[in-house]
GUGUPA-533857 format. One record per residue: residue number from 1; x, y, z of N, C-alpha, C in turn; chain; residue in one letter. Coordinates in Angstrom, 2 decimals. Example, Ala and Ser with C-alpha at 12.3 -4.5 7.8 and 13.67 -1.06 7.14 Angstrom:
% residues 2
(1; (13.19; -5.69; 7.80); (12.30; -4.50; 7.80); (13.20; -3.30; 7.80); A; A)
(2; (12.85; -2.25; 7.08); (13.67; -1.06; 7.14); (12.90; 0.03; 7.87); A; S)
END
This chain:
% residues 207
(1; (14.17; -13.16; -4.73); (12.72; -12.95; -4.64); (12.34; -11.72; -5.44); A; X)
(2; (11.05; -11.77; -6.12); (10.78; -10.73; -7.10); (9.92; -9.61; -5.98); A; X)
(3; (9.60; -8.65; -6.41); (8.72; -7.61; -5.78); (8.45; -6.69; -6.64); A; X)
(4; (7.22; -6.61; -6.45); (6.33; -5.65; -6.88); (5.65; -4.72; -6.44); A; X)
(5; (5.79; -3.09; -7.51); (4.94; -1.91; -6.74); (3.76; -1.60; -7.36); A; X)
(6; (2.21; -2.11; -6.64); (0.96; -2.11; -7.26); (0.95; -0.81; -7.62); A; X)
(7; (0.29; -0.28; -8.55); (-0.75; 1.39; -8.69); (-1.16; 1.41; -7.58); A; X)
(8; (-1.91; 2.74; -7.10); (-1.76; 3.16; -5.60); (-3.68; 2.71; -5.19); A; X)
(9; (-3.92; 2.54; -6.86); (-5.68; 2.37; -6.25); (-6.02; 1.22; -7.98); A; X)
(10; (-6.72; 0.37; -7.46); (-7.37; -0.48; -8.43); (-8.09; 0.55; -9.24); A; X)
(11; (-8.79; 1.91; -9.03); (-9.23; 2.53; -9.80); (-8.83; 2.66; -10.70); A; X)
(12; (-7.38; 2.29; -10.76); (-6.35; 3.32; -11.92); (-7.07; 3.19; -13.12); A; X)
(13; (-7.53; 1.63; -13.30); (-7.98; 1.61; -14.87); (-9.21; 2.16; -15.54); A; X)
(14; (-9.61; 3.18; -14.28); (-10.93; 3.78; -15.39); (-10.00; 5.14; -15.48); A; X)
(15; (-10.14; 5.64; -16.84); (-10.32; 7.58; -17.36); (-10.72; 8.17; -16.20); A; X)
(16; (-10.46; 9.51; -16.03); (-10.95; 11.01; -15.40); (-12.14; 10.83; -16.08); A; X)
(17; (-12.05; 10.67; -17.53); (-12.91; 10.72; -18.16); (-14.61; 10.31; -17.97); A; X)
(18; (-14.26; 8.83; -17.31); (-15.54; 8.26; -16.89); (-15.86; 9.29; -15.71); A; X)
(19; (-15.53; 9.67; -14.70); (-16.17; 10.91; -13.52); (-16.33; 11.71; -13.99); A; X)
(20; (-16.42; 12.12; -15.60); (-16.31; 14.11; -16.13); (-18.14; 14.21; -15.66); A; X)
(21; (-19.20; 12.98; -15.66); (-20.32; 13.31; -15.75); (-20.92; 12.02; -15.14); A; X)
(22; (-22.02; 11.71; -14.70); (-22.60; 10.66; -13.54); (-23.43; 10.10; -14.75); A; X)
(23; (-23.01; 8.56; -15.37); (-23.25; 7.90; -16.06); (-24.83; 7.68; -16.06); A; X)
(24; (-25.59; 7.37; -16.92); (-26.94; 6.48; -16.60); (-26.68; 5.56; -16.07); A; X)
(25; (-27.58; 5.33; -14.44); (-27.09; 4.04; -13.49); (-27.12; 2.44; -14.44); A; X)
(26; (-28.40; 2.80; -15.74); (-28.70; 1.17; -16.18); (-27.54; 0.77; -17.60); A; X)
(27; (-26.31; 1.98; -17.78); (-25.33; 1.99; -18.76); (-24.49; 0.81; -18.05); A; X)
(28; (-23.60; 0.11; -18.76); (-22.50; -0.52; -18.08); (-21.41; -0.04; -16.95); A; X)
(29; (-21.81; 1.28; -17.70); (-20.32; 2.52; -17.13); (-20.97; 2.82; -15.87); A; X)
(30; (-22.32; 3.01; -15.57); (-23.54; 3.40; -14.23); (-22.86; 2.22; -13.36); A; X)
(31; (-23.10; 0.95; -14.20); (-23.11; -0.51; -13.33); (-21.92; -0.69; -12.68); A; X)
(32; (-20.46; 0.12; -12.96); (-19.75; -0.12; -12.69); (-19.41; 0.58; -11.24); A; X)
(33; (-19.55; 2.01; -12.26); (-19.83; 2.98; -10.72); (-20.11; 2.86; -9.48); A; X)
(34; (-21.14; 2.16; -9.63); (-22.05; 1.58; -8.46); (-21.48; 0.76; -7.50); A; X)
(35; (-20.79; -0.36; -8.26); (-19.97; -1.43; -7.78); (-19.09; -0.41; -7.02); A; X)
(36; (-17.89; 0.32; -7.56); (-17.09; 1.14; -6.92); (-17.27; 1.81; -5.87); A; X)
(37; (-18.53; 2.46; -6.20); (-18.52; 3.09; -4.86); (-19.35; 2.31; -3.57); A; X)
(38; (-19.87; 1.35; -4.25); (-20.26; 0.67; -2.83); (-19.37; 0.16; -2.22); A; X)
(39; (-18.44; -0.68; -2.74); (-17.18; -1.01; -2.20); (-16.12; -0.22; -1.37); A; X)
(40; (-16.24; 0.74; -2.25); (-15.39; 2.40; -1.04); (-16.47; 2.25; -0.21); A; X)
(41; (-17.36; 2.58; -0.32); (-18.17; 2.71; 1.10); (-18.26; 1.75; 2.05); A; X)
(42; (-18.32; 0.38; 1.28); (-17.82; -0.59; 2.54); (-16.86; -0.58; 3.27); A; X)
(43; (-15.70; -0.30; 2.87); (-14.33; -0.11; 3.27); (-14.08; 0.74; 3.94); A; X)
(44; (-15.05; 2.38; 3.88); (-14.81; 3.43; 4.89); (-16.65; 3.94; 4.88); A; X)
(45; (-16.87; 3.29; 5.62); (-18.12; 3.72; 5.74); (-18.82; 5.05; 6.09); A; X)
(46; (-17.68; 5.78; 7.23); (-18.00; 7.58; 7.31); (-18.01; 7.84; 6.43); A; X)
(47; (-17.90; 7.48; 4.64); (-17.59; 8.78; 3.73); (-19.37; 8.16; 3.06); A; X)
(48; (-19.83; 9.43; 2.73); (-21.26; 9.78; 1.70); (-21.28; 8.81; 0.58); A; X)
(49; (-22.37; 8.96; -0.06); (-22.31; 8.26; -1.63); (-21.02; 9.57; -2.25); A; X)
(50; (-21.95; 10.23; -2.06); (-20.99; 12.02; -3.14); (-19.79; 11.80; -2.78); A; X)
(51; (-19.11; 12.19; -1.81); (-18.33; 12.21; -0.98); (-17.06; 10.74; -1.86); A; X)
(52; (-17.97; 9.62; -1.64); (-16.94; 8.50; -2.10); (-16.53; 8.65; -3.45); A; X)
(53; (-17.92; 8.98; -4.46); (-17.89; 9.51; -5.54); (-16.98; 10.17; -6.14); A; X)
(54; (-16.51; 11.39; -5.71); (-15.54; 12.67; -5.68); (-14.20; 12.14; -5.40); A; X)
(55; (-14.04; 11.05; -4.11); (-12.96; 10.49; -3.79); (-12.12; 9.60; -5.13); A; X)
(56; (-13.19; 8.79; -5.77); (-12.69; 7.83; -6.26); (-12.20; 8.76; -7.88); A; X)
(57; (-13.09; 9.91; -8.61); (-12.71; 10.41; -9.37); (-11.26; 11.33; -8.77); A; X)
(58; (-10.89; 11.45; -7.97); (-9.54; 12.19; -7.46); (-8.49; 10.99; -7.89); A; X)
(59; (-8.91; 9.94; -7.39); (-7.98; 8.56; -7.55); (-7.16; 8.59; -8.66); A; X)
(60; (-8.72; 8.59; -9.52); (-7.48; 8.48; -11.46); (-7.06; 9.61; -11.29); A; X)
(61; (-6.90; 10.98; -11.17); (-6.49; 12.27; -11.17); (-5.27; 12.25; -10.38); A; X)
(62; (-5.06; 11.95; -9.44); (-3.47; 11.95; -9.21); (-3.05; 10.92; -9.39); A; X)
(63; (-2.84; 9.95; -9.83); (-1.84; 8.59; -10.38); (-0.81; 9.36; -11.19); A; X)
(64; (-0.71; 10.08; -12.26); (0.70; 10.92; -12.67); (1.28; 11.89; -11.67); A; X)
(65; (0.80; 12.68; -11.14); (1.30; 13.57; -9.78); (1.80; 12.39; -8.37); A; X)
(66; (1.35; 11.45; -8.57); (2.07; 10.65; -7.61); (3.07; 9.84; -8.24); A; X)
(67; (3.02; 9.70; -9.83); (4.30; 9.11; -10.10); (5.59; 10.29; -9.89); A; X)
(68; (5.31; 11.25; -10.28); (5.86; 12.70; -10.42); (6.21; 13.25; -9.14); A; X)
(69; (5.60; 12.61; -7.58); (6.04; 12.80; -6.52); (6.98; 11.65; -6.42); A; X)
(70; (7.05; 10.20; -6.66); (8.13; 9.86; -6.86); (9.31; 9.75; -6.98); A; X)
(71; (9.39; 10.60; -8.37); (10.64; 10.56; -9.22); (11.54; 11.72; -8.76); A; X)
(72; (10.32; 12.62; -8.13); (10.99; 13.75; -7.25); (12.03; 13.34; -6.12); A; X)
(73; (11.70; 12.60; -5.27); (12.14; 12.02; -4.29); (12.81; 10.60; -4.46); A; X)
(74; (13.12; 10.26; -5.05); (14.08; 8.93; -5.43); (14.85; 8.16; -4.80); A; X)
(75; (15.89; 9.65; -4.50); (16.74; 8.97; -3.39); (16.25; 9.21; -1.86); A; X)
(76; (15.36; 9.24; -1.96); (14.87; 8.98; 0.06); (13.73; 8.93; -0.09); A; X)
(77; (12.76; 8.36; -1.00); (11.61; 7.73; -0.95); (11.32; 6.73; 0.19); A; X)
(78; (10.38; 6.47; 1.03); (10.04; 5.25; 1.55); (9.32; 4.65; 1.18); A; X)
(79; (7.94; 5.64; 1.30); (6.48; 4.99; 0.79); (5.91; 6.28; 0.16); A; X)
(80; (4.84; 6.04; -0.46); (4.41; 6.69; -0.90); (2.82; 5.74; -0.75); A; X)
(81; (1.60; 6.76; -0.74); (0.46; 6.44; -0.35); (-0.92; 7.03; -0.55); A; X)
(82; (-1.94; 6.43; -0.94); (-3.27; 7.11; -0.65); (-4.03; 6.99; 0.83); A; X)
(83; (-4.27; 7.85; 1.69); (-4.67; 7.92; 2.88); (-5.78; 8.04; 2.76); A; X)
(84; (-6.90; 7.64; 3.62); (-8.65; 7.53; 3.85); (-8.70; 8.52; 5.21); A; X)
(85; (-8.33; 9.05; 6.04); (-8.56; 9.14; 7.39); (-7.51; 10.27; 7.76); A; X)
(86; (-7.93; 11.48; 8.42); (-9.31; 12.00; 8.16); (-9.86; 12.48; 7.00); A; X)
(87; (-9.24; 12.69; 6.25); (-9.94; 12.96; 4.86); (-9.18; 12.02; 3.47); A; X)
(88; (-9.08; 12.10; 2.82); (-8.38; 11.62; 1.43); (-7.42; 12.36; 1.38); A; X)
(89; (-5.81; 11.96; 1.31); (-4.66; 12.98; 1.59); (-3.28; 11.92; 0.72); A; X)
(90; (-2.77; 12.25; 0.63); (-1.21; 11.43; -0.46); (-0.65; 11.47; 0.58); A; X)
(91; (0.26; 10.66; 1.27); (1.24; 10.58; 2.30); (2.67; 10.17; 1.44); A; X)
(92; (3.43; 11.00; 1.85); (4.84; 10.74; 1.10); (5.97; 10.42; 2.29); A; X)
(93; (6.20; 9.04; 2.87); (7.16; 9.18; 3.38); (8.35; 8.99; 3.20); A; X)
(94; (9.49; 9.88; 3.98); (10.90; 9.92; 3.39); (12.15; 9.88; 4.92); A; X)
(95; (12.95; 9.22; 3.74); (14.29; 8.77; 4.60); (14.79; 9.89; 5.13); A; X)
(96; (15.51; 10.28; 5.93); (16.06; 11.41; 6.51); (15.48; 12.49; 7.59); A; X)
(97; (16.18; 13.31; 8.37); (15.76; 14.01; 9.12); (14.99; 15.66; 7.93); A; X)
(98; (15.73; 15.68; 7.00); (15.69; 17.31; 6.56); (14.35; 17.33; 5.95); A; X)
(99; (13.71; 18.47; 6.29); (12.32; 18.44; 6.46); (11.75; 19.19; 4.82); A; X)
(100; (10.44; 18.50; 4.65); (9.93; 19.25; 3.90); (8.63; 19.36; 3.59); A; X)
(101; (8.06; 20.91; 3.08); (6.95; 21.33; 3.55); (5.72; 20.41; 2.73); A; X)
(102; (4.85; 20.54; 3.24); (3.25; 19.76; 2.80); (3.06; 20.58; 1.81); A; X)
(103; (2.27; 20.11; 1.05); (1.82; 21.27; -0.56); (-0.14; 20.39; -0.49); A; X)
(104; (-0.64; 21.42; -1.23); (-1.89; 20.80; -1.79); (-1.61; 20.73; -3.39); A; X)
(105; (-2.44; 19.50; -4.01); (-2.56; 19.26; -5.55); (-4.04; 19.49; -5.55); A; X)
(106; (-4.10; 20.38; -6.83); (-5.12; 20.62; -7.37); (-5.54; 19.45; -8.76); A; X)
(107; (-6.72; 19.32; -8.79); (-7.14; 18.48; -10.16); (-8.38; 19.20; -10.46); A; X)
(108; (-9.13; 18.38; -11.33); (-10.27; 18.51; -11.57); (-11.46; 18.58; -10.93); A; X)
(109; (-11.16; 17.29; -10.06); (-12.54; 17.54; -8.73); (-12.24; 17.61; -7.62); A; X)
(110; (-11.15; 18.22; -7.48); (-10.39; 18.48; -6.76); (-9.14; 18.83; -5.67); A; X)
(111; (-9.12; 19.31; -4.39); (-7.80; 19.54; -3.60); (-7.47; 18.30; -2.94); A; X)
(112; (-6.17; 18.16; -3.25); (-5.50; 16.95; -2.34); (-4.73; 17.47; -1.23); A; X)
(113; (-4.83; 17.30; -0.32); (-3.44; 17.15; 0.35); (-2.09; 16.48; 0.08); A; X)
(114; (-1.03; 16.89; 0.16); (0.10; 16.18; 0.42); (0.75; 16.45; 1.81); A; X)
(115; (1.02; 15.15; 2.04); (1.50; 15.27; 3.57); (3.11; 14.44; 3.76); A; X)
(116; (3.93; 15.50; 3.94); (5.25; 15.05; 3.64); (5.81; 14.54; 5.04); A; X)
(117; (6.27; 13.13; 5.34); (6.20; 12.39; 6.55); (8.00; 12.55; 6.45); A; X)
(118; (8.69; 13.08; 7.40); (9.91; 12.42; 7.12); (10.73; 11.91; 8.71); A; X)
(119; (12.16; 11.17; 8.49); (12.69; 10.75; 9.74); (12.63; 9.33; 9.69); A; X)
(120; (12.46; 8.30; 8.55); (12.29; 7.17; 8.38); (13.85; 6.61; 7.99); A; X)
(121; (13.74; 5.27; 7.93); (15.15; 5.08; 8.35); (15.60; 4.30; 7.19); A; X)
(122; (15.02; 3.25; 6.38); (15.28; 3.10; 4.98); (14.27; 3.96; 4.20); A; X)
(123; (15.50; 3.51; 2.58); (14.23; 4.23; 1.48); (13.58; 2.77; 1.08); A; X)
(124; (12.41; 2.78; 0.11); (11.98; 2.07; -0.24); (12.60; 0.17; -0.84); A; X)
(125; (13.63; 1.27; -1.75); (14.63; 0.19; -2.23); (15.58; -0.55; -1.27); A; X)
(126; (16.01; -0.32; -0.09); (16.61; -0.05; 0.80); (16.16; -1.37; 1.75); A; X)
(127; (14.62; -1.02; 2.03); (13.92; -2.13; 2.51); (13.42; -3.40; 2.00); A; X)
(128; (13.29; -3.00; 0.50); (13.24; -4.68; 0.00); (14.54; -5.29; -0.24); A; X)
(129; (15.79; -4.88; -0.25); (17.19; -5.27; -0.61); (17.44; -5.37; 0.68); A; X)
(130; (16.81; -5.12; 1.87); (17.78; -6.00; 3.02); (16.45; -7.60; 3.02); A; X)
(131; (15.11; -7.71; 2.83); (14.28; -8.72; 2.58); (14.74; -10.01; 1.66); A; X)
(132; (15.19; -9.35; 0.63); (15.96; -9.87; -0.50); (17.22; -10.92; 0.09); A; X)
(133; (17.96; -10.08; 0.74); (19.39; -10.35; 1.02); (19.35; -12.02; 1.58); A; X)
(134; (17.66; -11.65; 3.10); (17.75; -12.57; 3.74); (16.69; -13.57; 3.35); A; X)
(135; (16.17; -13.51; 2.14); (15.05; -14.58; 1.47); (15.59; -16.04; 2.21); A; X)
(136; (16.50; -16.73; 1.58); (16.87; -17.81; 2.25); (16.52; -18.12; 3.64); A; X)
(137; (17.05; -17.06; 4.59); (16.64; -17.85; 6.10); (15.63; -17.54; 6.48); A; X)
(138; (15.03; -16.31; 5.56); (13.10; -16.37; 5.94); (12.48; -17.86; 5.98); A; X)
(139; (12.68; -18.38; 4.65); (12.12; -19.32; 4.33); (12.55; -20.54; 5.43); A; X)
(140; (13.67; -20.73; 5.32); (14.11; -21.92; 6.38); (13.86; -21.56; 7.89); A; X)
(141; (13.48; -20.42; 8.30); (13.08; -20.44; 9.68); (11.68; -20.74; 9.81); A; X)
(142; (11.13; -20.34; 8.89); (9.19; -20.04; 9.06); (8.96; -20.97; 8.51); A; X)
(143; (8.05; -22.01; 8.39); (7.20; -23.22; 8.00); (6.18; -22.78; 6.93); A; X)
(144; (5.98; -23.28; 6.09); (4.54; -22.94; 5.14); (4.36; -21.39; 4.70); A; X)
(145; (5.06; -20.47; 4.74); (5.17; -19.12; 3.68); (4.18; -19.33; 2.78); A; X)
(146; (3.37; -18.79; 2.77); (2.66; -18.19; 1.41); (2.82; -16.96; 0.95); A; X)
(147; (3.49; -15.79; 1.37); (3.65; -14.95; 0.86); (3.79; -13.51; 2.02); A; X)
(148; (4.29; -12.40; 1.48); (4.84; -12.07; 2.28); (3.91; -9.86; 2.23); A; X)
(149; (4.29; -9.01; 2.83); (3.54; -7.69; 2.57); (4.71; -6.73; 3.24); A; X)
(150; (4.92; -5.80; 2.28); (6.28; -4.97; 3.03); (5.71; -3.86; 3.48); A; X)
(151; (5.81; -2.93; 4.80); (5.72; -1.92; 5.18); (6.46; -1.03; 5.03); A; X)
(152; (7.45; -0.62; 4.33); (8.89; 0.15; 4.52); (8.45; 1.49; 5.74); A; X)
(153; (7.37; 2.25; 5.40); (7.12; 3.33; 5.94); (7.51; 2.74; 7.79); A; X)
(154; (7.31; 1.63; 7.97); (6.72; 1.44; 9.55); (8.12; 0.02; 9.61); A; X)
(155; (8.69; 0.29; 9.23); (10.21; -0.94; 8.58); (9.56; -2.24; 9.46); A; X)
(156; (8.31; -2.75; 8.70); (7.30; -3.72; 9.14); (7.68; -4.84; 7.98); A; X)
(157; (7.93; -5.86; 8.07); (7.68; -6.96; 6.96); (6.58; -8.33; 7.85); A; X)
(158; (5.39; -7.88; 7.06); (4.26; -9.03; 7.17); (4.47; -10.44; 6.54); A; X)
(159; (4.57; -11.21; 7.17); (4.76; -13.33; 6.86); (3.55; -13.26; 6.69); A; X)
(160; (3.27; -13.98; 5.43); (1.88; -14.91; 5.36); (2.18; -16.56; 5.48); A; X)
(161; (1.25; -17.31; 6.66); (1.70; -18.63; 6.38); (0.59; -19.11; 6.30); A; X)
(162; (0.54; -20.72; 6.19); (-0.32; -21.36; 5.96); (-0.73; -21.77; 7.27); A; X)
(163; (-0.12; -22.11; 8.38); (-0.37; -22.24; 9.88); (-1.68; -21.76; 10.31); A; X)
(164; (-2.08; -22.47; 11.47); (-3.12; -21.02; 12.19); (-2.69; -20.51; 13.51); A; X)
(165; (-3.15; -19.49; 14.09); (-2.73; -18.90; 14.94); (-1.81; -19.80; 16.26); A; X)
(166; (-2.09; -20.97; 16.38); (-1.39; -21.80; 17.09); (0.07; -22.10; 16.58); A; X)
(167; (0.36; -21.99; 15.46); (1.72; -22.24; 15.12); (2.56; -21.05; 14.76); A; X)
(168; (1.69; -19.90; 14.44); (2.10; -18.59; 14.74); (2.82; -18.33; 16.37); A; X)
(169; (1.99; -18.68; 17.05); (2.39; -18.57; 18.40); (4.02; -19.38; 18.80); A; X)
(170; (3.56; -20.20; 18.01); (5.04; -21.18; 18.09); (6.77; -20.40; 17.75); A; X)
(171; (6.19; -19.58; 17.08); (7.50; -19.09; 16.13); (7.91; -17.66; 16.73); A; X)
(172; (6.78; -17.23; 18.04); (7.72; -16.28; 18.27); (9.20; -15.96; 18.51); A; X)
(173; (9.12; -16.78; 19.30); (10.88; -16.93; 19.50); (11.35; -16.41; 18.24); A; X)
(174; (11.30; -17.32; 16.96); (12.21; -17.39; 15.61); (12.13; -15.80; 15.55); A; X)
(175; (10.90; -15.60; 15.29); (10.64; -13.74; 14.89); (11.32; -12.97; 15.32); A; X)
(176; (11.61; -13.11; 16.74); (12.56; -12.08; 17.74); (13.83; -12.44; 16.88); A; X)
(177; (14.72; -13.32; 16.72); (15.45; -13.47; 16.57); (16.10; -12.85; 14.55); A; X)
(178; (15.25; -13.53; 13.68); (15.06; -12.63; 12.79); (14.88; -11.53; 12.86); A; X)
(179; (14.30; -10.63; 13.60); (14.25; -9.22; 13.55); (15.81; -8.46; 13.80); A; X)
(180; (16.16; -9.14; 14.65); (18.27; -8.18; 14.88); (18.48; -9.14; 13.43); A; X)
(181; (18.17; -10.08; 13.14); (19.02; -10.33; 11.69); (18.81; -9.24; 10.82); A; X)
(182; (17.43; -9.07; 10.57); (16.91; -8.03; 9.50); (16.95; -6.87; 9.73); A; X)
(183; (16.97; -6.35; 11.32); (16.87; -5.21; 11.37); (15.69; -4.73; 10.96); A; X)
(184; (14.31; -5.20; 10.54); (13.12; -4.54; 10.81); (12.17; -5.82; 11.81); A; X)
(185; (10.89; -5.27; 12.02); (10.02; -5.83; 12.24); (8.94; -6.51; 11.94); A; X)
(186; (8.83; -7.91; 12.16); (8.42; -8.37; 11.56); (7.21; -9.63; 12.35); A; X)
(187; (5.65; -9.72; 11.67); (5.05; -10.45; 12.13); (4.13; -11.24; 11.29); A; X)
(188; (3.36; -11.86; 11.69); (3.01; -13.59; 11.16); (1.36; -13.55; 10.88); A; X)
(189; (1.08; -13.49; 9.54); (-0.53; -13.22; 9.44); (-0.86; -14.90; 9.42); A; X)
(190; (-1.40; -15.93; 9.88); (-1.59; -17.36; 9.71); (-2.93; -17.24; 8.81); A; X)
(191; (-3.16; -18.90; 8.44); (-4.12; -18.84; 8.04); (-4.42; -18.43; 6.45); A; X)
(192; (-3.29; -18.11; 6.06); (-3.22; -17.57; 4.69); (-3.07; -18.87; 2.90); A; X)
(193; (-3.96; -18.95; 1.99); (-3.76; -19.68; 1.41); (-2.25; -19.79; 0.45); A; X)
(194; (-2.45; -20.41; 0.01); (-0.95; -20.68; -1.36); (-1.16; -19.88; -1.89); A; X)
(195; (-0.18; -18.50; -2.15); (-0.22; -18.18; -3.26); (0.58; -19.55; -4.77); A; X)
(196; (-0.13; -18.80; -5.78); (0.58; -19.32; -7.44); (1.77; -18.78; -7.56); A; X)
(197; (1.93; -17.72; -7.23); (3.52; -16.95; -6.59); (4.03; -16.42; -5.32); A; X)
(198; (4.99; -17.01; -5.27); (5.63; -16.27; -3.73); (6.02; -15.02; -3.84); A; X)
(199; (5.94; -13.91; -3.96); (5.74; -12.73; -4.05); (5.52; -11.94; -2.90); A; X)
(200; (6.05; -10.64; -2.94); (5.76; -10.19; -1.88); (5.71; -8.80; -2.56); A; X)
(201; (4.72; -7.77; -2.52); (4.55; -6.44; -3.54); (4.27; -5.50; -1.95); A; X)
(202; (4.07; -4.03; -2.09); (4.39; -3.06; -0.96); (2.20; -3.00; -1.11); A; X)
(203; (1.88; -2.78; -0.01); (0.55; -2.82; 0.03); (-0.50; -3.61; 0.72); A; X)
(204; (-0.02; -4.83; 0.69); (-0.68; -5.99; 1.54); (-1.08; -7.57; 0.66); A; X)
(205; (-1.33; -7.16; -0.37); (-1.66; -7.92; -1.04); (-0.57; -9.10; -1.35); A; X)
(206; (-1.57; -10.41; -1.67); (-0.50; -11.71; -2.25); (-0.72; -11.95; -3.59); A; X)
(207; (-0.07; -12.38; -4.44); (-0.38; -12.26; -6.04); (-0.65; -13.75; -5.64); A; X)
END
């Protein structure tokens, strides 16, 4: 099974550049804006127009500092993350007990938090290579798979099936039982269409 690690925000593909200055709303670049931030605001509605604004120009601004928190951490990566709640913060979680301290990143429009989570029990790679291992009896235990969503941070693996909640219900049993196979936890979103690929990427999403 293939897997994939999305960019941490669909923003990625606009420039810093486009936030250096608040477009004319009737420009394309205004029209887009708009879209964006209404959408953040749907999604977390406590945050301001400004407020979402500021958020979403931080977005493109750390995408290299979060690859660069990464590569730092390699070997005991779990997850790595953009957090909404309580404020906009990078969550880095990591394998192991040995601790390490929180830092703030500075950018352009501003302070991030980093919030260094550790005591997790795989690394990233760790958790899709035991998923991997057991692709086969995923598939032959669960009915209709459409696709799948990895948690490593929370050693969660989300089933998407085509079922609805009634045949979800059916399979608890199987689930319990897969879980001492896999050694994580794992549960059943129904109701989910075909993906064009069976895929399963870290985030939630089905390709």
């Amino acid at each position: 099974m293939k897997w994939k690690l999305l960019g941490c925000s669909f923003f990625a593909c606009l420039s810093s550049a486009t936030w250096a200055q608040v477009p004319d709303p009737d420009s394309d670049q205004g029209k887009e804006m708009q879209v964006l931030v209404k959408s953040y605001i749907a999604a977390h509605p406590e945050v301001s127009i400004d407020d979402a604004i500021t958020r979403l120009a931080v977005q493109t601004e750390i995408l290299q500092p979060m690859q660069d928190l990464r590569q730092e951490f390699a070997g005991r990566l779990t997850a790595i993350s953009i957090q909404h709640i309580p404020d906009q913060h990078i969550l880095v979680e990591l394998k192991g007990s040995s601790p390490v301290p929180n830092r703030t990143l500075t950018t352009a429009s501003g302070s991030t938090r980093i919030v260094i989570e550790t005591g997790h029990r795989h690394t990233e790679e760790e958790f899709y290579s035991i998923v991997e291992k057991h692709q086969d009896l995923l598939y032959s235990s669960i009915p209709d798979i459409t696709g799948f969503s990895g948690r490593p941070g929370d050693d969660l693996l989300e089933v998407y099936i085509a079922g609805n909640e009634a045949s979800a219900e059916e399979l608890k049993a199987t689930l319990r039982k897969l879980e001492r196979v896999l050694g994580l936890a794992i549960s059943l979103r129904p109701n989910m269409p075909r993906s064009v690929n069976l895929e399963y990427i870290q985030g939630g999403a089905v390709l």
